[in-house]
C-alpha positions, 0 to 999 in steps of 0.5 A: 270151237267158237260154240265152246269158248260162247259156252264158257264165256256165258258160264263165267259171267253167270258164276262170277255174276252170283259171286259178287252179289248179283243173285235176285231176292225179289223180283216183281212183274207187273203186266196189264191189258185192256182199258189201262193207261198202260197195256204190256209187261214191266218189271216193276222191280228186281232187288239183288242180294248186294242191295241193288235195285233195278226197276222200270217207271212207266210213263204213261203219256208217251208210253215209255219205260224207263229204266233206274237202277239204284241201291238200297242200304245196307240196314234196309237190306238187312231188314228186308232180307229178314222179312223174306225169311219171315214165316209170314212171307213163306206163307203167302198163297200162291194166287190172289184173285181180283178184288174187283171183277176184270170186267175191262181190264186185266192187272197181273203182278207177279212176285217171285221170291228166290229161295234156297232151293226153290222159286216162291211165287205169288201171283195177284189180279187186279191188285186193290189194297182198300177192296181187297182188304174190306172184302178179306181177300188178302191177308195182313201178311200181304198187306204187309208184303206189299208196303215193304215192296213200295219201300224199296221204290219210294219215288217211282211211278207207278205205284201198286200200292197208293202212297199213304195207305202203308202208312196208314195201314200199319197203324191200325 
Protein backbone atom coordinates (compact mmCIF):
# COMPACT_ATOMS: atom_id res chain seq x y z
CA UNK A 1 0.00 0.00 0.00
CA UNK A 2 2.84 2.23 0.93
CA UNK A 3 4.71 1.29 -2.46
CA UNK A 4 1.11 2.52 -4.45
CA UNK A 5 0.33 5.69 -2.55
CA UNK A 6 5.23 6.72 -3.28
CA UNK A 7 4.16 5.76 -7.04
CA UNK A 8 1.10 7.99 -7.14
CA UNK A 9 3.02 10.79 -5.29
CA UNK A 10 5.78 10.67 -7.73
CA UNK A 11 3.52 10.67 -10.55
CA UNK A 12 1.58 13.84 -9.44
CA UNK A 13 4.73 15.85 -8.79
CA UNK A 14 6.07 14.72 -12.55
CA UNK A 15 2.79 15.80 -14.07
CA UNK A 16 1.92 18.83 -11.92
CA UNK A 17 5.88 19.80 -12.40
CA UNK A 18 5.30 19.83 -16.66
CA UNK A 19 2.01 21.77 -15.96
CA UNK A 20 3.10 24.58 -14.56
CA UNK A 21 6.09 25.41 -16.68
CA UNK A 22 9.10 23.23 -15.32
CA UNK A 23 9.58 20.68 -18.62
CA UNK A 24 13.56 21.58 -19.58
CA UNK A 25 14.44 23.19 -23.03
CA UNK A 26 18.08 23.10 -22.71
CA UNK A 27 20.17 21.67 -20.56
CA UNK A 28 24.03 21.77 -20.48
CA UNK A 29 26.68 19.15 -18.80
CA UNK A 30 29.93 19.95 -18.65
CA UNK A 31 32.43 17.32 -17.51
CA UNK A 32 36.46 17.23 -17.34
CA UNK A 33 39.54 15.33 -16.01
CA UNK A 34 42.99 15.25 -15.97
CA UNK A 35 45.22 18.34 -15.81
CA UNK A 36 42.03 20.96 -14.95
CA UNK A 37 41.24 23.30 -12.56
CA UNK A 38 38.23 21.36 -11.99
CA UNK A 39 38.02 17.42 -12.44
CA UNK A 40 34.28 15.84 -12.24
CA UNK A 41 30.43 16.86 -13.64
CA UNK A 42 28.49 20.02 -13.52
CA UNK A 43 25.40 21.49 -15.04
CA UNK A 44 26.43 24.35 -16.21
CA UNK A 45 22.84 24.95 -17.02
CA UNK A 46 19.29 23.81 -17.40
CA UNK A 47 16.65 26.58 -19.06
CA UNK A 48 12.92 25.52 -18.35
CA UNK A 49 10.16 26.33 -20.68
CA UNK A 50 8.76 28.93 -17.87
CA UNK A 51 12.25 31.00 -18.09
CA UNK A 52 13.87 29.79 -15.43
CA UNK A 53 17.35 28.93 -15.27
CA UNK A 54 19.30 26.68 -12.86
CA UNK A 55 22.94 26.53 -13.02
CA UNK A 56 26.04 25.39 -10.85
CA UNK A 57 29.24 28.07 -10.81
CA UNK A 58 32.26 26.22 -10.04
CA UNK A 59 34.77 27.69 -7.56
CA UNK A 60 37.94 26.50 -8.32
CA UNK A 61 39.97 27.33 -5.34
CA UNK A 62 38.06 25.12 -2.84
CA UNK A 63 36.56 23.18 -5.69
CA UNK A 64 32.95 23.89 -4.77
CA UNK A 65 29.61 23.94 -6.66
CA UNK A 66 27.41 26.26 -6.13
CA UNK A 67 24.15 26.28 -7.21
CA UNK A 68 22.02 29.59 -8.67
CA UNK A 69 18.83 29.70 -9.80
CA UNK A 70 17.33 32.56 -11.54
CA UNK A 71 14.71 33.64 -14.49
CA UNK A 72 15.12 34.84 -17.77
CA UNK A 73 12.79 37.18 -19.21
CA UNK A 74 10.07 36.65 -21.10
CA UNK A 75 11.18 38.65 -24.36
CA UNK A 76 14.48 36.63 -23.94
CA UNK A 77 12.59 33.31 -23.58
CA UNK A 78 10.94 33.96 -26.55
CA UNK A 79 13.81 34.49 -28.46
CA UNK A 80 15.57 31.54 -27.38
CA UNK A 81 12.86 29.40 -27.91
CA UNK A 82 12.66 30.61 -31.69
CA UNK A 83 16.38 30.02 -31.95
CA UNK A 84 15.83 26.11 -30.87
CA UNK A 85 13.24 25.71 -33.45
CA UNK A 86 15.62 27.36 -35.97
CA UNK A 87 16.62 24.96 -38.97
CA UNK A 88 20.18 25.75 -37.94
CA UNK A 89 20.14 24.55 -34.36
CA UNK A 90 18.31 21.39 -35.71
CA UNK A 91 21.09 20.64 -37.52
CA UNK A 92 24.07 20.60 -35.35
CA UNK A 93 25.82 17.28 -35.42
CA UNK A 94 25.52 15.20 -33.31
CA UNK A 95 29.69 15.03 -32.03
CA UNK A 96 32.48 17.67 -32.20
CA UNK A 97 35.80 16.44 -32.00
CA UNK A 98 38.44 18.48 -29.98
CA UNK A 99 39.93 21.51 -31.46
CA UNK A 100 43.10 20.57 -29.87
CA UNK A 101 44.50 17.02 -29.16
CA UNK A 102 43.39 15.96 -25.43
CA UNK A 103 46.82 15.24 -24.75
CA UNK A 104 46.33 16.11 -20.68
CA UNK A 105 43.06 16.73 -20.27
CA UNK A 106 39.62 15.96 -21.40
CA UNK A 107 36.45 18.67 -21.42
CA UNK A 108 33.22 17.18 -22.50
CA UNK A 109 30.03 19.44 -23.05
CA UNK A 110 27.03 17.94 -23.60
CA UNK A 111 23.81 19.70 -24.90
CA UNK A 112 20.60 18.42 -24.93
CA UNK A 113 17.85 20.08 -26.45
CA UNK A 114 14.26 18.70 -25.39
CA UNK A 115 12.29 18.33 -28.25
CA UNK A 116 8.67 17.35 -28.98
CA UNK A 117 9.06 13.99 -29.68
CA UNK A 118 12.52 13.31 -29.06
CA UNK A 119 15.93 14.30 -27.21
CA UNK A 120 18.52 16.32 -29.52
CA UNK A 121 22.08 15.89 -28.47
CA UNK A 122 25.35 17.63 -28.98
CA UNK A 123 28.29 16.66 -27.66
CA UNK A 124 31.64 18.68 -27.98
CA UNK A 125 35.52 17.88 -26.83
CA UNK A 126 37.89 20.06 -25.71
CA UNK A 127 35.55 22.94 -26.71
CA UNK A 128 38.03 26.05 -28.27
CA UNK A 129 35.92 28.66 -29.92
CA UNK A 130 39.20 30.79 -31.75
CA UNK A 131 41.00 26.91 -32.81
CA UNK A 132 37.72 25.49 -33.55
CA UNK A 133 36.77 28.33 -35.63
CA UNK A 134 40.30 29.07 -37.52
CA UNK A 135 40.62 25.00 -37.97
CA UNK A 136 36.46 25.10 -39.31
CA UNK A 137 35.95 22.51 -36.97
CA UNK A 138 32.50 24.25 -36.08
CA UNK A 139 30.25 25.56 -38.19
CA UNK A 140 28.46 29.34 -37.65
CA UNK A 141 25.61 27.72 -36.52
CA UNK A 142 27.38 26.52 -33.31
CA UNK A 143 29.31 29.49 -33.04
CA UNK A 144 26.03 30.84 -32.92
CA UNK A 145 24.54 28.44 -30.41
CA UNK A 146 27.37 28.59 -28.10
CA UNK A 147 26.96 32.72 -27.63
CA UNK A 148 23.20 32.46 -27.11
CA UNK A 149 24.16 29.69 -24.16
CA UNK A 150 26.68 32.33 -22.82
CA UNK A 151 23.49 34.87 -22.93
CA UNK A 152 21.47 32.85 -20.63
CA UNK A 153 24.32 32.85 -17.66
CA UNK A 154 26.06 36.40 -18.42
CA UNK A 155 27.55 36.61 -14.86
CA UNK A 156 28.65 33.19 -13.94
CA UNK A 157 32.01 31.42 -13.88
CA UNK A 158 33.25 29.61 -15.57
CA UNK A 159 32.58 30.47 -18.91
CA UNK A 160 32.64 27.91 -22.08
CA UNK A 161 32.87 30.58 -24.37
CA UNK A 162 35.48 33.95 -23.20
CA UNK A 163 33.68 36.94 -22.60
CA UNK A 164 33.83 39.22 -25.56
CA UNK A 165 34.36 36.76 -28.44
CA UNK A 166 30.43 36.51 -29.11
CA UNK A 167 30.52 39.77 -29.60
CA UNK A 168 32.95 39.99 -31.48
CA UNK A 169 32.16 37.09 -33.29
CA UNK A 170 28.78 38.18 -34.26
CA UNK A 171 30.12 41.30 -35.89
CA UNK A 172 32.28 39.52 -38.54
Amino acid sequence: MNRLIAIAIIFFISTTGRAFGTTPLLEVQVSSGGMVAFAGKYLYLRLFNNGRVDSEDINNIGHAIQRRRTRISPAHLKLLREFLKSENTRKLAAFYPPANPPLDHLKTIKISIHRDSYLQTVEILNYDFLRGMDKGLYPKSLLDFMCQIEKIRPDSPPRLTAHGLCTLFSKS
